[in-house]
C-alpha positions as CSV (number, residue, x, y, z in Angstrom):
1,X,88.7,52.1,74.9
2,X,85.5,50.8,75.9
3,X,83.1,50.4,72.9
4,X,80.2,52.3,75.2
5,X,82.0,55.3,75.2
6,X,81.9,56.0,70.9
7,X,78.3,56.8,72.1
8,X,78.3,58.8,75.4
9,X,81.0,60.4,77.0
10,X,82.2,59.7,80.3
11,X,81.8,61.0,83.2
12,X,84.4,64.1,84.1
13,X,86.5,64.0,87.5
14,X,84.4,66.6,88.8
15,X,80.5,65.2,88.0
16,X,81.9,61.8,89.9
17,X,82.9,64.3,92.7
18,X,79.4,65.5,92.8
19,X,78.1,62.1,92.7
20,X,79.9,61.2,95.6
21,X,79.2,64.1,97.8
22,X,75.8,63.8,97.5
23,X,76.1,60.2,98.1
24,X,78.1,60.8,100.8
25,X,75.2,62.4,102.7
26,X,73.2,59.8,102.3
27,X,75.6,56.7,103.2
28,X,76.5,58.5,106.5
29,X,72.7,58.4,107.1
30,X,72.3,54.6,106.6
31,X,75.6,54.1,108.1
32,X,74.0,55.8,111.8
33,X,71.1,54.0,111.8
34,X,73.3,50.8,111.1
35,X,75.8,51.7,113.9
36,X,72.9,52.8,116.4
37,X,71.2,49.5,115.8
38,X,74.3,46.8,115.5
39,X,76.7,48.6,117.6
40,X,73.8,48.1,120.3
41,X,73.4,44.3,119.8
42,X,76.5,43.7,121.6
43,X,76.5,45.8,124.8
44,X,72.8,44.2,125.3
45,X,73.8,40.6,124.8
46,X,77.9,40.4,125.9
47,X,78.2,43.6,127.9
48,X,80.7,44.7,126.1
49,X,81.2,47.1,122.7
50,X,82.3,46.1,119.5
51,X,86.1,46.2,118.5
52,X,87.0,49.5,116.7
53,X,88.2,46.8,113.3
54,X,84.5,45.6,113.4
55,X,83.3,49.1,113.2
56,X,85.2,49.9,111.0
57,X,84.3,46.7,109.1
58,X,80.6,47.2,109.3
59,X,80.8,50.9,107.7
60,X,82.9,49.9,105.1
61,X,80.6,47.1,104.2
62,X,77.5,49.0,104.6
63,X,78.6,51.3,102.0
64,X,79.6,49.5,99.6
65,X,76.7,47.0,99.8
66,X,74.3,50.6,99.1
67,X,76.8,51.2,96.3
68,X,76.4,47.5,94.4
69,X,72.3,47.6,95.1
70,X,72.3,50.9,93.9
71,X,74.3,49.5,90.5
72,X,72.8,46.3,90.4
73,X,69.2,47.9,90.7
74,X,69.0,50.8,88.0
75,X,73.0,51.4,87.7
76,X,72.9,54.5,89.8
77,X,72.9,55.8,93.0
78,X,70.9,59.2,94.1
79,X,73.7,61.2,94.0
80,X,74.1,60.2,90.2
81,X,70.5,60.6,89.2
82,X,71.0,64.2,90.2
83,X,73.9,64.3,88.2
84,X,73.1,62.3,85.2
85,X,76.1,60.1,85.4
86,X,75.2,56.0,85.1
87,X,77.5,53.1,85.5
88,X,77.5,50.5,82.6
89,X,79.7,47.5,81.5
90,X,82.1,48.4,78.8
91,X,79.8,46.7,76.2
92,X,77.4,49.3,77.4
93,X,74.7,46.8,79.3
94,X,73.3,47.0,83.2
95,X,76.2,45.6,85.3
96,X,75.6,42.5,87.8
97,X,76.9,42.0,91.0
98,X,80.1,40.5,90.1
99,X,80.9,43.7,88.6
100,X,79.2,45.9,91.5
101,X,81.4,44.0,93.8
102,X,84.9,44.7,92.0
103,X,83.9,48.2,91.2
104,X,83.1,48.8,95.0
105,X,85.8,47.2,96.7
106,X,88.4,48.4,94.3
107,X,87.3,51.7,94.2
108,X,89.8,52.9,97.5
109,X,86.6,54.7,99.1
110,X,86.4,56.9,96.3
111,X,90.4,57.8,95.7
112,X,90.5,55.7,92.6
113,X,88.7,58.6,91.0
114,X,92.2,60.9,91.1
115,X,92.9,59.1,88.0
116,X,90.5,60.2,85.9
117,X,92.5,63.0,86.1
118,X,95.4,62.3,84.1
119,X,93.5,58.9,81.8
120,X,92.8,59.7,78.6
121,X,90.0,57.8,78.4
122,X,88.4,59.9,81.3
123,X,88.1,56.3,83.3
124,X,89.1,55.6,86.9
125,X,90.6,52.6,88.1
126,X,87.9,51.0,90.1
127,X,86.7,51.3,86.1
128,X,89.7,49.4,84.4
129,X,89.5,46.7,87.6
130,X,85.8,46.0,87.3
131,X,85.0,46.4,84.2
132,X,82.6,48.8,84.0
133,X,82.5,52.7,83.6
134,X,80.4,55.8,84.4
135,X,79.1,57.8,81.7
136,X,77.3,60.9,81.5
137,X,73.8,61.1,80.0
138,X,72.7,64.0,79.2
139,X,69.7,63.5,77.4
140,X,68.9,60.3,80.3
141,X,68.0,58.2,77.8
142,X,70.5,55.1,78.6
């Protein structure tokens, strides 16, 4: 068990749900504006669109590059201000993006969560890969 969590708990299935929902919103957003402007580039300049794996690339890597700023740059996204839920190393200090990184990309868009359904220690797996896990502050006084 990570020391962090002798002195806050962590985060329940169902607050990282929230989290993600509202993030959700808000990646779609970015993810639009990305589309409109990149997916544009190429019919100007070859005449032609861009293939549906480089789409599918580009949103994939647009959200998790909002994910590891949002870590790397406060250790939360909007959606987990709102919910009082932070992301911290196991030692319990700001992660870096090494950490953001593994977290994000091992995360499985969000399924990695399921398995804080039946971990004792409450933890996903994009928490046991990266190192880090999400805690719930209910005081926000990390």
């Amino acid at each position: 068990m990570p020391s962090i969590l002798e002195k806050y708990p962590s985060a329940t299935f169902l607050r990282s749900f929230g989290c993600m929902l509202y993030d959700l919103f808000l990646v779609t957003a970015i993810e639009f504006v990305v589309l409109l402007v990149a997916g544009n580039i190429p019919k100007f300049l070859l005449g032609s669109d861009l293939p549906d794996i480089a789409v599918l690339l580009l949103m994939y890597l647009t959200g998790a590059l909002f994910y590891v700023w949002s870590w790397t740059h406060g250790g939360k996204t909007l959606g987990m201000t709102a919910w009082r839920v932070e992301v911290r190393a196991h030692d319990g200090k700001p992660i870096g993006y090494k950490k953001a990184w593994g977290r994000a990309l091992s995360s499985c868009l969000g399924l990695g969560n399921i398995w804080k359904l039946v971990d004792k220690n409450n933890m996903a797996w994009q928490d046991y890969v990266s190192g880090t896990v999400l805690l719930h502050d209910e005081e926000r006084n990390l």
